[in-house]
gemmi code that builds the backbone of each chain (N, CA, C; Angstrom):
import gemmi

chains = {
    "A": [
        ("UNK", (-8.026, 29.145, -6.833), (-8.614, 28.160, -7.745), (-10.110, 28.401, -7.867)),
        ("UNK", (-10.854, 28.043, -9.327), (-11.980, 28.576, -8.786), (-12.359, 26.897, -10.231)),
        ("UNK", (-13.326, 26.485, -9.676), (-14.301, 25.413, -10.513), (-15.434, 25.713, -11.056)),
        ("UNK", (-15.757, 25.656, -12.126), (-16.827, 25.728, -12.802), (-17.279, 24.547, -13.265)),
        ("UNK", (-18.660, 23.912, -12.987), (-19.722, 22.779, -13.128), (-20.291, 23.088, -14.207)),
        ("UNK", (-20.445, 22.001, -15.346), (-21.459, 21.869, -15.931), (-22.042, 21.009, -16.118)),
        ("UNK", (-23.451, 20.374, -15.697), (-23.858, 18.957, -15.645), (-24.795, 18.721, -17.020)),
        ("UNK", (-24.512, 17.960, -17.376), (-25.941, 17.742, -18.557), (-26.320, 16.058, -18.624)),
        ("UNK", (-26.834, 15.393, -17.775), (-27.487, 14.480, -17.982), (-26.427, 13.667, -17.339)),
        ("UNK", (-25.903, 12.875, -17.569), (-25.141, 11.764, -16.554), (-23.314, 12.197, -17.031)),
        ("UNK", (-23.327, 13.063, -17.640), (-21.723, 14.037, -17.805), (-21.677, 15.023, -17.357)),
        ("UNK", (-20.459, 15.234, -16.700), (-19.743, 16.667, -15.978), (-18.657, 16.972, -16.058)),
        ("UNK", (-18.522, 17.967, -16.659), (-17.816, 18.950, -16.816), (-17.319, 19.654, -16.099)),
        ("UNK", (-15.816, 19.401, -15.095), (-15.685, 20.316, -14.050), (-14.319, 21.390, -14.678)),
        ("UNK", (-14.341, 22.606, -14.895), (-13.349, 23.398, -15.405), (-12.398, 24.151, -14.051)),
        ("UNK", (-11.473, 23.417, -14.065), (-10.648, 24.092, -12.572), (-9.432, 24.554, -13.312)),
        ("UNK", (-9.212, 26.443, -12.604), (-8.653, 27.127, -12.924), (-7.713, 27.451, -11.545)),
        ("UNK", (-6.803, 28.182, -12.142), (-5.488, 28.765, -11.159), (-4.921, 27.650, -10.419)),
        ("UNK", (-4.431, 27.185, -9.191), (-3.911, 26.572, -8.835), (-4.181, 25.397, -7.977)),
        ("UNK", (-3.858, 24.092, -8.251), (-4.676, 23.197, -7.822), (-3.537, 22.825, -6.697)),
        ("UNK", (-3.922, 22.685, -5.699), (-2.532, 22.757, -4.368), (-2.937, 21.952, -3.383)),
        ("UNK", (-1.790, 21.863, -2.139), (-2.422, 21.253, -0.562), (-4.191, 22.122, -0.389)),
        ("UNK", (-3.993, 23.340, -0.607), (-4.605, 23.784, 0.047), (-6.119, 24.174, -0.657)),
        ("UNK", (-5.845, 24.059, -2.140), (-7.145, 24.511, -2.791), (-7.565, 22.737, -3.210)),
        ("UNK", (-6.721, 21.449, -2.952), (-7.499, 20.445, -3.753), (-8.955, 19.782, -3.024)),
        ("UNK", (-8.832, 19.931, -1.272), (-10.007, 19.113, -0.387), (-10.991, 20.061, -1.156)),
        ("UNK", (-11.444, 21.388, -2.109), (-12.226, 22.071, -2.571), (-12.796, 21.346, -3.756)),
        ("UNK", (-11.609, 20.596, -4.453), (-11.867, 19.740, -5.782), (-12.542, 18.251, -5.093)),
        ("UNK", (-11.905, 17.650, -4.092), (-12.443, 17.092, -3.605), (-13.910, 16.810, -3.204)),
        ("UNK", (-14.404, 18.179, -2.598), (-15.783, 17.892, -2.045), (-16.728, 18.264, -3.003)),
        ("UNK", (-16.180, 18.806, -4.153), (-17.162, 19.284, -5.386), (-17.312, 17.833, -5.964)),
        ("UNK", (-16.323, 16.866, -6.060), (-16.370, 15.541, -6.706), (-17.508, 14.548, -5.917)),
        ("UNK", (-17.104, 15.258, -4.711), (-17.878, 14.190, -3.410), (-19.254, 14.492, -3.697)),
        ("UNK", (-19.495, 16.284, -4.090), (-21.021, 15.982, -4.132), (-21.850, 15.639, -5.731)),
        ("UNK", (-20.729, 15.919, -6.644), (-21.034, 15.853, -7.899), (-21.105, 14.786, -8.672)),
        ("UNK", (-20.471, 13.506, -8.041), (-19.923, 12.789, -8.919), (-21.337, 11.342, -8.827)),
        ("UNK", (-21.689, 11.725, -8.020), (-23.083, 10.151, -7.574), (-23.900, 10.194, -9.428)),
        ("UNK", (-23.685, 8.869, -9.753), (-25.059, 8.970, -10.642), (-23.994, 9.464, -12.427)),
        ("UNK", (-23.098, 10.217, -11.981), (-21.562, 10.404, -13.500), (-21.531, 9.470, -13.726)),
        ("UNK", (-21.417, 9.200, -15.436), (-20.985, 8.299, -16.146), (-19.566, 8.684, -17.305)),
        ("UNK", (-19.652, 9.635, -17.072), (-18.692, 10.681, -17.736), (-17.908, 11.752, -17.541)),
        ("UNK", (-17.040, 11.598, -16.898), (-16.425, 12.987, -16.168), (-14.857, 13.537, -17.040)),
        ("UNK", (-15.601, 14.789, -17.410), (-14.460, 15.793, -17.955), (-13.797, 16.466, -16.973)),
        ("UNK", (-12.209, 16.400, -17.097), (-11.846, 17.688, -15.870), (-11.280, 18.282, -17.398)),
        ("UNK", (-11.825, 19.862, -17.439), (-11.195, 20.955, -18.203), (-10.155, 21.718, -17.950)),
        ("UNK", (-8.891, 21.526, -17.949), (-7.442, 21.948, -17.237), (-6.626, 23.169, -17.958)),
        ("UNK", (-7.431, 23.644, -18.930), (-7.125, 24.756, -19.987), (-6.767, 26.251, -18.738)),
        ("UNK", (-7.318, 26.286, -18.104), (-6.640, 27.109, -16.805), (-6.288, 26.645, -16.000)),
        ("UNK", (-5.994, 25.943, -16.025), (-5.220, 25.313, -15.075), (-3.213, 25.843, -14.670)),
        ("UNK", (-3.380, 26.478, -13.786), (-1.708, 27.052, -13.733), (-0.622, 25.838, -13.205)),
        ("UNK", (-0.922, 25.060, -12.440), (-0.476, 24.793, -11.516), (-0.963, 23.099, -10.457)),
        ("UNK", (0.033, 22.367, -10.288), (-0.890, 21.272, -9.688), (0.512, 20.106, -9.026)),
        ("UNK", (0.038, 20.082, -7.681), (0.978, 19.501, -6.884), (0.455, 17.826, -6.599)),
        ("UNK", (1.058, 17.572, -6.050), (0.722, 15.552, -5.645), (-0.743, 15.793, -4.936)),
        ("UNK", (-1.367, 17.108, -3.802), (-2.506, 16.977, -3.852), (-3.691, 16.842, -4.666)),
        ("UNK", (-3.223, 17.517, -5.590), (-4.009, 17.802, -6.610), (-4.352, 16.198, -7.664)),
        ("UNK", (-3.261, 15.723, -7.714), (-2.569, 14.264, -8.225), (-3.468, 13.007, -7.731)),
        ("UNK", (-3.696, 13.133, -6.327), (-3.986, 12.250, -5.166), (-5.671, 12.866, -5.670)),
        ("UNK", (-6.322, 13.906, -5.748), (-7.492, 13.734, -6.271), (-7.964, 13.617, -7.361)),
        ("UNK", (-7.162, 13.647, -8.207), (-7.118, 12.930, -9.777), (-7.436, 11.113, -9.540)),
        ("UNK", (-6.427, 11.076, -8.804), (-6.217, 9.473, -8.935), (-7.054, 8.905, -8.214)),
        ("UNK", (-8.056, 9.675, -7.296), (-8.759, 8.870, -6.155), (-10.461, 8.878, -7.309)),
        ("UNK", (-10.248, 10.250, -8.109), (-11.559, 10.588, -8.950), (-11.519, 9.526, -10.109)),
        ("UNK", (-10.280, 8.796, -10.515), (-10.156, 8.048, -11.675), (-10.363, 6.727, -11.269)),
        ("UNK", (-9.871, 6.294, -10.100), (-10.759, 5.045, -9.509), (-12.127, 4.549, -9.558)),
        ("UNK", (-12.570, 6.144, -8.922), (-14.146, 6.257, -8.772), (-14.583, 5.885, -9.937)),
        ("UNK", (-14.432, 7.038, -11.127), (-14.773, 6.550, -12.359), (-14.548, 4.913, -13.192)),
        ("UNK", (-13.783, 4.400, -13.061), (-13.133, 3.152, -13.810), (-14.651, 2.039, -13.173)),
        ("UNK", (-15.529, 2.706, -11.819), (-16.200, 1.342, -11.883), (-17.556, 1.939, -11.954)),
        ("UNK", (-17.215, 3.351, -12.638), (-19.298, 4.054, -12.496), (-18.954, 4.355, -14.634)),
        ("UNK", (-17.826, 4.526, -15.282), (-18.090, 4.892, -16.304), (-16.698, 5.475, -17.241)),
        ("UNK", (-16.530, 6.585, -17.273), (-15.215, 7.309, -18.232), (-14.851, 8.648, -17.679)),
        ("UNK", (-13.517, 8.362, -17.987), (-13.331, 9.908, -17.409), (-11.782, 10.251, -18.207)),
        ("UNK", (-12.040, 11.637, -18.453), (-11.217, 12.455, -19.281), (-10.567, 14.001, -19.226)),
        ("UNK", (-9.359, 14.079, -19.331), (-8.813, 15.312, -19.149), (-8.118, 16.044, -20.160)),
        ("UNK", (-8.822, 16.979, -20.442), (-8.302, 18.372, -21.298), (-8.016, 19.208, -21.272)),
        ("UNK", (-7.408, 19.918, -21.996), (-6.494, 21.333, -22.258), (-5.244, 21.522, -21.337)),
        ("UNK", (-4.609, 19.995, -21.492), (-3.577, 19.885, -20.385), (-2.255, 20.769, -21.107)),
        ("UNK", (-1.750, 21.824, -20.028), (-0.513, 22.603, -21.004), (0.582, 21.722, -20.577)),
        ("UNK", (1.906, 22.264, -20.703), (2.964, 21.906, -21.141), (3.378, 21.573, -19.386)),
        ("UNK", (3.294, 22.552, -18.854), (4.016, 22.549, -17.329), (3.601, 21.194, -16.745)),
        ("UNK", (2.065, 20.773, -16.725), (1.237, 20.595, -16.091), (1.780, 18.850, -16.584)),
        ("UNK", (1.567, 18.443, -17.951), (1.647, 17.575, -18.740), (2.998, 16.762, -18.698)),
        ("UNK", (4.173, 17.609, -17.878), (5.530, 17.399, -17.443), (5.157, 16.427, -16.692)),
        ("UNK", (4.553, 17.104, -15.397), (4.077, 16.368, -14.524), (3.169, 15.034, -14.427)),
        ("UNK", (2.982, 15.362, -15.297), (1.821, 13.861, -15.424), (2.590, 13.185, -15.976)),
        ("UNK", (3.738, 13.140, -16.918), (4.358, 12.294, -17.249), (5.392, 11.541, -16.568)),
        ("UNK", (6.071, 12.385, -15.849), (7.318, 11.749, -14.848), (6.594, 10.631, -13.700)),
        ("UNK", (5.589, 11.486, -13.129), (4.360, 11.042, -12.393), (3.973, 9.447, -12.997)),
        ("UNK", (4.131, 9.316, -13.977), (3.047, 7.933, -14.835), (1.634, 8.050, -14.590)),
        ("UNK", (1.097, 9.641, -14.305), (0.053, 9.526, -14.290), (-0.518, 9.731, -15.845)),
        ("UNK", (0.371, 10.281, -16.801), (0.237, 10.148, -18.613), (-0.825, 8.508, -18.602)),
        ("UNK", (0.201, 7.484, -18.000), (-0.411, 6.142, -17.991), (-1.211, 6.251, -17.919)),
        ("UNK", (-2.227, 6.593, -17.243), (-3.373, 6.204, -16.265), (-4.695, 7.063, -16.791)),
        ("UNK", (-4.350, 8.327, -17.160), (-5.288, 9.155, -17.028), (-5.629, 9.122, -18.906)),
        ("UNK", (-6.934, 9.507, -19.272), (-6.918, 9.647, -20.711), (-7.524, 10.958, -20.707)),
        ("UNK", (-6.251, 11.503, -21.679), (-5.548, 12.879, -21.829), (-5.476, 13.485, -23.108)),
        ("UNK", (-6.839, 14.343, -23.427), (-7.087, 14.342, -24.774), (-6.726, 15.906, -25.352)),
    ],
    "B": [
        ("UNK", (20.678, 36.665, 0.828), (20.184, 35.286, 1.104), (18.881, 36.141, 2.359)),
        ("UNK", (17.703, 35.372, 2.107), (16.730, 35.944, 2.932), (16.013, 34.937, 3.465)),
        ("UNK", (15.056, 35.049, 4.629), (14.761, 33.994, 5.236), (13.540, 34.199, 6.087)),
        ("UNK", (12.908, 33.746, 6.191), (11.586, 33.773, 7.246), (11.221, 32.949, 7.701)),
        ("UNK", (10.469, 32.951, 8.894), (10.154, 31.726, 9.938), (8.816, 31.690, 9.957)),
        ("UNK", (7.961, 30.693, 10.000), (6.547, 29.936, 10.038), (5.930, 29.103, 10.707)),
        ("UNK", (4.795, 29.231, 11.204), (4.656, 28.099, 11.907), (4.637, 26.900, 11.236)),
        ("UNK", (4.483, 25.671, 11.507), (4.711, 24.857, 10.613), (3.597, 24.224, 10.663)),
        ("UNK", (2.590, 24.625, 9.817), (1.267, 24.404, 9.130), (0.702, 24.622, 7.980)),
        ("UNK", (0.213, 23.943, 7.011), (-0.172, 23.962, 5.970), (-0.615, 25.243, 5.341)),
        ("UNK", (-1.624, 25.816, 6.567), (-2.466, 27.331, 6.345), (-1.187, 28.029, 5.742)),
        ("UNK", (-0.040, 27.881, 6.327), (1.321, 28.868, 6.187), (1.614, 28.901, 4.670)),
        ("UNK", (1.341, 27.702, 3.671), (1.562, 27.596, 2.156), (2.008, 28.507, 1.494)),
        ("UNK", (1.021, 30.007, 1.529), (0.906, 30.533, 0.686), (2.157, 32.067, 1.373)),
        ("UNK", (1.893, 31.775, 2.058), (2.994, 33.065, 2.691), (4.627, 32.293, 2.283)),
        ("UNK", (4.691, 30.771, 2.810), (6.177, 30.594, 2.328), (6.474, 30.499, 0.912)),
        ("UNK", (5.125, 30.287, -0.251), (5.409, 30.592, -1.806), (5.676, 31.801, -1.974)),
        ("UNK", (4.949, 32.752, -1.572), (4.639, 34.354, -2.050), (5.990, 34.563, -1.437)),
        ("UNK", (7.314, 34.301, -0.362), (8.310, 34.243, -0.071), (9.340, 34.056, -1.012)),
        ("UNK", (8.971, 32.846, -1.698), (10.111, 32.271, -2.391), (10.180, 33.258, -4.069)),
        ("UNK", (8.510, 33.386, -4.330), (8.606, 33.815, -5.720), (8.828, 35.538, -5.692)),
        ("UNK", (8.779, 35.827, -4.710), (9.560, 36.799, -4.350), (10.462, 37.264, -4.312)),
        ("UNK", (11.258, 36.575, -3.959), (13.158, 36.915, -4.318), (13.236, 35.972, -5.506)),
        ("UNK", (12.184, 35.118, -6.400), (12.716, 34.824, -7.516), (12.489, 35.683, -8.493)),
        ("UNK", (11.497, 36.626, -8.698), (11.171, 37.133, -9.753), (11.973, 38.439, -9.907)),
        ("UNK", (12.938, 38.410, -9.177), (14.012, 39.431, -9.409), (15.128, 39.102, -10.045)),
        ("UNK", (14.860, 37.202, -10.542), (16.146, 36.699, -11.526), (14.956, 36.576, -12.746)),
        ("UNK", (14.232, 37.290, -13.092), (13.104, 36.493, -14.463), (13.379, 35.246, -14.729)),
        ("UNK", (13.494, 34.885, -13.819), (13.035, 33.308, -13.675), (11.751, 32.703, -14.824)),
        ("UNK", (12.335, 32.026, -15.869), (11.118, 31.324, -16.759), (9.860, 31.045, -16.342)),
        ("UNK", (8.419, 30.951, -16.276), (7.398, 30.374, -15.824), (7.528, 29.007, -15.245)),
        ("UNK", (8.026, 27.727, -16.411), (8.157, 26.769, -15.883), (8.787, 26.161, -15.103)),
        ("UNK", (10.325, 27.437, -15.098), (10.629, 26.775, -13.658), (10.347, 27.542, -12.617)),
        ("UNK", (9.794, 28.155, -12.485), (9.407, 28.943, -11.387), (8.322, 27.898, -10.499)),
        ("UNK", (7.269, 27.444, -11.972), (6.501, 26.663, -10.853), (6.728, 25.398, -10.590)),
        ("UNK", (8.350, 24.584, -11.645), (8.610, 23.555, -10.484), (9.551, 24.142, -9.352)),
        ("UNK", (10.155, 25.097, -9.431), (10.375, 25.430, -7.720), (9.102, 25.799, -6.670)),
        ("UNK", (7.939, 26.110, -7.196), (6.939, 26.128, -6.247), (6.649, 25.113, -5.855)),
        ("UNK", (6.454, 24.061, -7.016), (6.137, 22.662, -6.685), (6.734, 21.865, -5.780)),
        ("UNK", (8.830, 22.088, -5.762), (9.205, 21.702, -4.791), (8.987, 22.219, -3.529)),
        ("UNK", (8.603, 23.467, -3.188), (8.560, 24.325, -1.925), (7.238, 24.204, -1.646)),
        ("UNK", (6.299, 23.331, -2.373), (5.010, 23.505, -1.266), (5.340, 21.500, -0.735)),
        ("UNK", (6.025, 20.616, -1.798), (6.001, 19.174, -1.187), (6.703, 19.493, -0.004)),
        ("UNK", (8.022, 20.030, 0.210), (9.048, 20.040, 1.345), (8.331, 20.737, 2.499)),
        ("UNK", (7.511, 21.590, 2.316), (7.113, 22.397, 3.052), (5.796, 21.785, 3.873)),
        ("UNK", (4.868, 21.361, 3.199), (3.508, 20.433, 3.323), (4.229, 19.407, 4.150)),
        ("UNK", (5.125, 18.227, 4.172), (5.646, 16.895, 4.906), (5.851, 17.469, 6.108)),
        ("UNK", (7.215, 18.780, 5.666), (7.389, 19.334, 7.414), (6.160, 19.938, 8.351)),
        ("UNK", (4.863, 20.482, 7.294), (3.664, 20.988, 8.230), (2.885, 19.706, 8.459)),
        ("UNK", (3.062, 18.548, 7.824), (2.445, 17.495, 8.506), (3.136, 16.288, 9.640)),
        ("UNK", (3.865, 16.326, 9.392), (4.925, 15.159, 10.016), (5.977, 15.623, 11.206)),
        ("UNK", (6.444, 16.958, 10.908), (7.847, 17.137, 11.598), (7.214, 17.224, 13.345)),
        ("UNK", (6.249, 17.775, 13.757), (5.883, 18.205, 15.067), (4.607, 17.260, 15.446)),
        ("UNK", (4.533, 17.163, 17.155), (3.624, 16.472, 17.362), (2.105, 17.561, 17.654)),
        ("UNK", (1.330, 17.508, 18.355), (0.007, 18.393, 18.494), (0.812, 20.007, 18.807)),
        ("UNK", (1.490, 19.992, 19.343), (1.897, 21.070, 20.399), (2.750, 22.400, 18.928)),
        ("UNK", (3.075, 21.659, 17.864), (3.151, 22.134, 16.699), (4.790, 22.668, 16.368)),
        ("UNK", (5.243, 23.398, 15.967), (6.519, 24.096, 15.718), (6.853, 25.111, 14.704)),
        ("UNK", (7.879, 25.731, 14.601), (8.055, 26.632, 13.642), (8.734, 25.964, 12.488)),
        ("UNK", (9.062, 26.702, 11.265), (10.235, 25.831, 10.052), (10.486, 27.433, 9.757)),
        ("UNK", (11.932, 27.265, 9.421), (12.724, 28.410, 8.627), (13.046, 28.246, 7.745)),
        ("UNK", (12.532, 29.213, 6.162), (12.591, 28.918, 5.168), (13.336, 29.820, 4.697)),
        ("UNK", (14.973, 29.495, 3.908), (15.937, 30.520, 3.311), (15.947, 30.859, 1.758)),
        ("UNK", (16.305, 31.238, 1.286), (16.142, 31.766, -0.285), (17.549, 32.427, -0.446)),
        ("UNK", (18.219, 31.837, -1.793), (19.716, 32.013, -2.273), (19.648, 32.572, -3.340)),
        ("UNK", (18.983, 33.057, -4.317), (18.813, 33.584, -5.742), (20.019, 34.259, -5.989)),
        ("UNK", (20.922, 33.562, -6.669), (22.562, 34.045, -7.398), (22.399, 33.810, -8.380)),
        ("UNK", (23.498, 33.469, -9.073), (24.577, 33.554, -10.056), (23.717, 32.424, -11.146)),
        ("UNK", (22.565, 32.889, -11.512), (21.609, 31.720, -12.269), (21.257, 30.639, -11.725)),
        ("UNK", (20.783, 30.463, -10.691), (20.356, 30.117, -9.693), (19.866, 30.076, -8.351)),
        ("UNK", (19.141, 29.301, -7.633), (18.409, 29.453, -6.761), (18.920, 28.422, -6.172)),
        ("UNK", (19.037, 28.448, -4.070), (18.946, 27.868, -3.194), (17.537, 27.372, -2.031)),
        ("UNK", (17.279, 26.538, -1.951), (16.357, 26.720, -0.894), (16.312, 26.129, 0.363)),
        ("UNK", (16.724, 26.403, 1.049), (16.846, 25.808, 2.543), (15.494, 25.704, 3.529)),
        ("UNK", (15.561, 24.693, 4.006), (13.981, 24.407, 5.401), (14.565, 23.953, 6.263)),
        ("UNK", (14.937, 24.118, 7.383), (14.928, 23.932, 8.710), (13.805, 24.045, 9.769)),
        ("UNK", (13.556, 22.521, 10.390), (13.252, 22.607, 11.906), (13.296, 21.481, 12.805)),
        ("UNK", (12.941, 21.377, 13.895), (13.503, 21.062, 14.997), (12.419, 20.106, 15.459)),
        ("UNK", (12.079, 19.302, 14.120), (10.928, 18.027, 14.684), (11.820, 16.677, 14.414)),
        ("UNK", (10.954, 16.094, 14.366), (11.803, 14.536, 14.789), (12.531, 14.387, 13.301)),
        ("UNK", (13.807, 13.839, 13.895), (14.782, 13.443, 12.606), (13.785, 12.599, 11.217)),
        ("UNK", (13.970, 13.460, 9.718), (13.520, 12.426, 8.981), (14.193, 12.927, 7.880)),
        ("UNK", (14.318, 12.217, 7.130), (15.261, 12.431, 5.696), (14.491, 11.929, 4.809)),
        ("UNK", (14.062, 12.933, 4.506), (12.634, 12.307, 3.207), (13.859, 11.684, 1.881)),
        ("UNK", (15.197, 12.535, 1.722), (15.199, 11.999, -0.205), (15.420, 10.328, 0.467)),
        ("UNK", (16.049, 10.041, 1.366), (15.798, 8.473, 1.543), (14.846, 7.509, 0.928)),
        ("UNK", (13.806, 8.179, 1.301), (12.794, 7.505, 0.587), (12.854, 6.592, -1.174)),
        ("UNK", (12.756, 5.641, -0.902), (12.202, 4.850, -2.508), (11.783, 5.768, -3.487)),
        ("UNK", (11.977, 5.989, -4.440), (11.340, 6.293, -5.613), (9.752, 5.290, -5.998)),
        ("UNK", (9.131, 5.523, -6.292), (8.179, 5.021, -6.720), (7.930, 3.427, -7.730)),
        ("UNK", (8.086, 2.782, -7.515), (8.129, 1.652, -8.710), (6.765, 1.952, -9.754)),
        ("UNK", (7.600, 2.432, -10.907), (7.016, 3.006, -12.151), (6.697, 1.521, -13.030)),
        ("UNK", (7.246, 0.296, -12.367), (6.603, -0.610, -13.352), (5.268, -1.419, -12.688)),
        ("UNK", (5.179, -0.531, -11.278), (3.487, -0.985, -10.859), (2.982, -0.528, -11.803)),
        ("UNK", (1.681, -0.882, -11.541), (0.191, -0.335, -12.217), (0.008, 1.054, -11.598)),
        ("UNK", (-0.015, 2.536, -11.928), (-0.059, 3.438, -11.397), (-1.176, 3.983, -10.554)),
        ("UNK", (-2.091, 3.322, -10.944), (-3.420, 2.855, -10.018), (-3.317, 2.284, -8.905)),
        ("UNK", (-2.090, 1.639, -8.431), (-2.170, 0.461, -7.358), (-0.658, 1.125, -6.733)),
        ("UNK", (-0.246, 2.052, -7.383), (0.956, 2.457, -6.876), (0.761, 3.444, -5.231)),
        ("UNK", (1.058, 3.229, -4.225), (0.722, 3.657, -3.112), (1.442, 5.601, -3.568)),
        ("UNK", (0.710, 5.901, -2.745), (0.454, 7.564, -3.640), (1.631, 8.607, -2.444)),
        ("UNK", (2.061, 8.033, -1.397), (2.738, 8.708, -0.523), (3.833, 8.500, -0.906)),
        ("UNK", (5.249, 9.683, -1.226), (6.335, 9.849, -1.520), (6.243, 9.923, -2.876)),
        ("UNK", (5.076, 10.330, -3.446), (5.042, 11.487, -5.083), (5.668, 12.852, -4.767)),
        ("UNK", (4.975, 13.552, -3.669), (5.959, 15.150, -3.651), (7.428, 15.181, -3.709)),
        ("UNK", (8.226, 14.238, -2.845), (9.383, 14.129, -2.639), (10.033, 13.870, -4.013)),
        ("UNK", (9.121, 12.553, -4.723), (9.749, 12.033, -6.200), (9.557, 13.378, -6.853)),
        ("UNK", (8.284, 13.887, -7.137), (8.741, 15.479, -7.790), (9.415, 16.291, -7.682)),
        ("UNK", (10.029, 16.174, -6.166), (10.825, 17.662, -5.996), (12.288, 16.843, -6.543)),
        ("UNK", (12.584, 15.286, -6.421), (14.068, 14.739, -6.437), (14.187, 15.307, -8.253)),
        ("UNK", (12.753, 14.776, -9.055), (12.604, 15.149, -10.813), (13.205, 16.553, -10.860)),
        ("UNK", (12.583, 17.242, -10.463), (12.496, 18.734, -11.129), (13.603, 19.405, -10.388)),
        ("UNK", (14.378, 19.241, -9.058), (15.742, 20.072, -8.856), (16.665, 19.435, -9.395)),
        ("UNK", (17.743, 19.976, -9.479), (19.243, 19.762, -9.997), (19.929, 18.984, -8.660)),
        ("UNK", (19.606, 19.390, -7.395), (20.641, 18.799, -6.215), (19.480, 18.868, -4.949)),
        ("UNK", (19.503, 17.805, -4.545), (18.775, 17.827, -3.094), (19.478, 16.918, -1.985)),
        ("UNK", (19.514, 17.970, -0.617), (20.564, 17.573, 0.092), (19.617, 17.291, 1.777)),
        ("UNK", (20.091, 16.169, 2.098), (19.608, 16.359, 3.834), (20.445, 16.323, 4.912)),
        ("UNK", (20.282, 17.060, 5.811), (21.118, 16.515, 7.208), (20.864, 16.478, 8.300)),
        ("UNK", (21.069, 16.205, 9.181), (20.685, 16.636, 11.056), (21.796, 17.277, 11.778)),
        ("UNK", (21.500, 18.113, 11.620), (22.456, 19.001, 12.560), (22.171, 19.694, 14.108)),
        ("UNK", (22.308, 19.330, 15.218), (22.253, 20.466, 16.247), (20.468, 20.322, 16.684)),
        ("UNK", (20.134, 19.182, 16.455), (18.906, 19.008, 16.890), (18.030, 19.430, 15.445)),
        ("UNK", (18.332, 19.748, 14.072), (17.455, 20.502, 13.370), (17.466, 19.475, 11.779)),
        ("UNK", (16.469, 19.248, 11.301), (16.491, 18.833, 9.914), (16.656, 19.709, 9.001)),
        ("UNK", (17.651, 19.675, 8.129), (17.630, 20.598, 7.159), (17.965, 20.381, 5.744)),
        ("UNK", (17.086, 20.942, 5.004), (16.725, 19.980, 3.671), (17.043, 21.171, 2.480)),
        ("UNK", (17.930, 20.783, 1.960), (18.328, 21.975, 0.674), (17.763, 21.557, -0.584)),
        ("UNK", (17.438, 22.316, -1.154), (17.439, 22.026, -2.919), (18.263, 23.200, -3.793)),
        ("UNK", (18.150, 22.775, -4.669), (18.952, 24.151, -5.657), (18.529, 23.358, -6.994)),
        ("UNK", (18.306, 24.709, -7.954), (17.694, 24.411, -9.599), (18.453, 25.846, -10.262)),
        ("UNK", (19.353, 25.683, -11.158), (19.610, 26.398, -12.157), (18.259, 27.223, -12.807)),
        ("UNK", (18.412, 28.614, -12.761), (17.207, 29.212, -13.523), (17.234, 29.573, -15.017)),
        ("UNK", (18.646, 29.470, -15.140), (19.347, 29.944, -16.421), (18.894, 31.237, -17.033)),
        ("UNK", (19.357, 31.808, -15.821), (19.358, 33.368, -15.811), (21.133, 34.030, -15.235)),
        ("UNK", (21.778, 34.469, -15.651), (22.615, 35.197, -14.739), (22.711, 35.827, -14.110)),
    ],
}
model = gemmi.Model(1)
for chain_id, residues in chains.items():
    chain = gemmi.Chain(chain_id)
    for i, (resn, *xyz) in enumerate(residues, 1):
        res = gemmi.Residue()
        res.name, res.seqid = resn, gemmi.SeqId(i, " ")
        for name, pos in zip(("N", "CA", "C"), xyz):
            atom = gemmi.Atom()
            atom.name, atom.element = name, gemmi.Element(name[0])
            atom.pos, atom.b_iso = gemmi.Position(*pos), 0.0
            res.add_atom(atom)
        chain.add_residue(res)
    model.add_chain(chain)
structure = gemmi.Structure()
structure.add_model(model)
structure.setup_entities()
């Protein structure tokens, strides 16, 4: 998995590619932990995104909390595999998925 | 039918995937289901590297069936009795925000296979799945 940051003023842009797993999400995690103070706007860019298990899920949902009481947050270039999942999940519900 | 043994730790992830998609990609197995069988083989696999053993740790044996347009997957080991499909399904008419987040892997792996089986046998938990690849 590899993340790419882009900050511009109180929005970020985090682009996470290849596989978001047990083992690559505490990585998404601590990028959120240090990135997110002071966001009013958080993009996750999922257009490479291969791949994404309940860890991955569990830091979605812990990052969408965060957001709901600092500002907005939004997810794109969700493919087909990925978008399965979010739906059975009810995380479709929850998350705004553009 | 092929099989390998692991310790039963998370670090292990990627050796018991690179296992499984291994003897799958010799049925051209579609993309998407390939990676909900990954998806099921890292939840089943992740519970037993967290839960099944106490500090002192243990192994899990992971089997692979790739036939007749389809796939088997077997996990065995020898930690304390638990039968995850038991588990509740999730109540989808909570608020998904407030929905307690433990027993999503299991609900994914029950979604995306065709048959999931548990038992205790001989001191050992052993947890099957199987998914049609719709390949012959």
């Amino acid at each position: 998995m590899t993340i790419n940051k882009q900050k511009d003023g109180a929005a970020l842009t985090l682009a996470v590619e290849g596989r978001l797993d047990t083992i690559t999400a505490p990585e998404l995690e601590a990028a959120l932990g240090e990135e997110l103070d002071g966001v009013e706007a958080l993009t996750f860019d999922f257009s490479g995104l291969e791949y994404i298990s309940s860890a991955g899920l569990r830091v979605l949902l812990s990052a969408q909390k965060q957001m709901n009481r600092q500002g907005t947050m939004k997810v794109t270039g969700v493919g087909e595999v990925i978008m399965e999942i979010f739906e059975v999940t009810g995380f479709s519900d929850i998350l705004t998925i553009e | 039918m092929k099989e390998i043994t692991v310790r039963a730790e998370t670090a292990a992830l990627d050796r018991v995937t690179d296992f499984v998609n291994g003897e799958l990609e010799a049925l051209g197995c579609p993309m998407k289901t390939l990676m909900q069988i990954d998806l099921a083989v890292e939840e089943i696999f992740v519970n037993i590297a967290s839960y099944a053993y106490g500090p002192e740790g243990g192994d899990a044996v992971i089997r692979v069936d790739a036939r007749d347009g389809g796939v088997c997957v077997t996990f065995e080991d020898r930690g304390i009795p638990f039968d995850p499909t038991a588990r509740e399904d999730p109540d989808r008419s909570a608020d998904a925000l407030e929905r307690p987040i433990g027993g999503l892997g299991i609900f994914l792996t029950k979604q995306f296979m065709d048959e999931i089986a548990y038992e205790y046998r001989d001191g050992k938990n052993i947890l099957t799945f199987s998914k049609k690849t719709g390949v012959a």
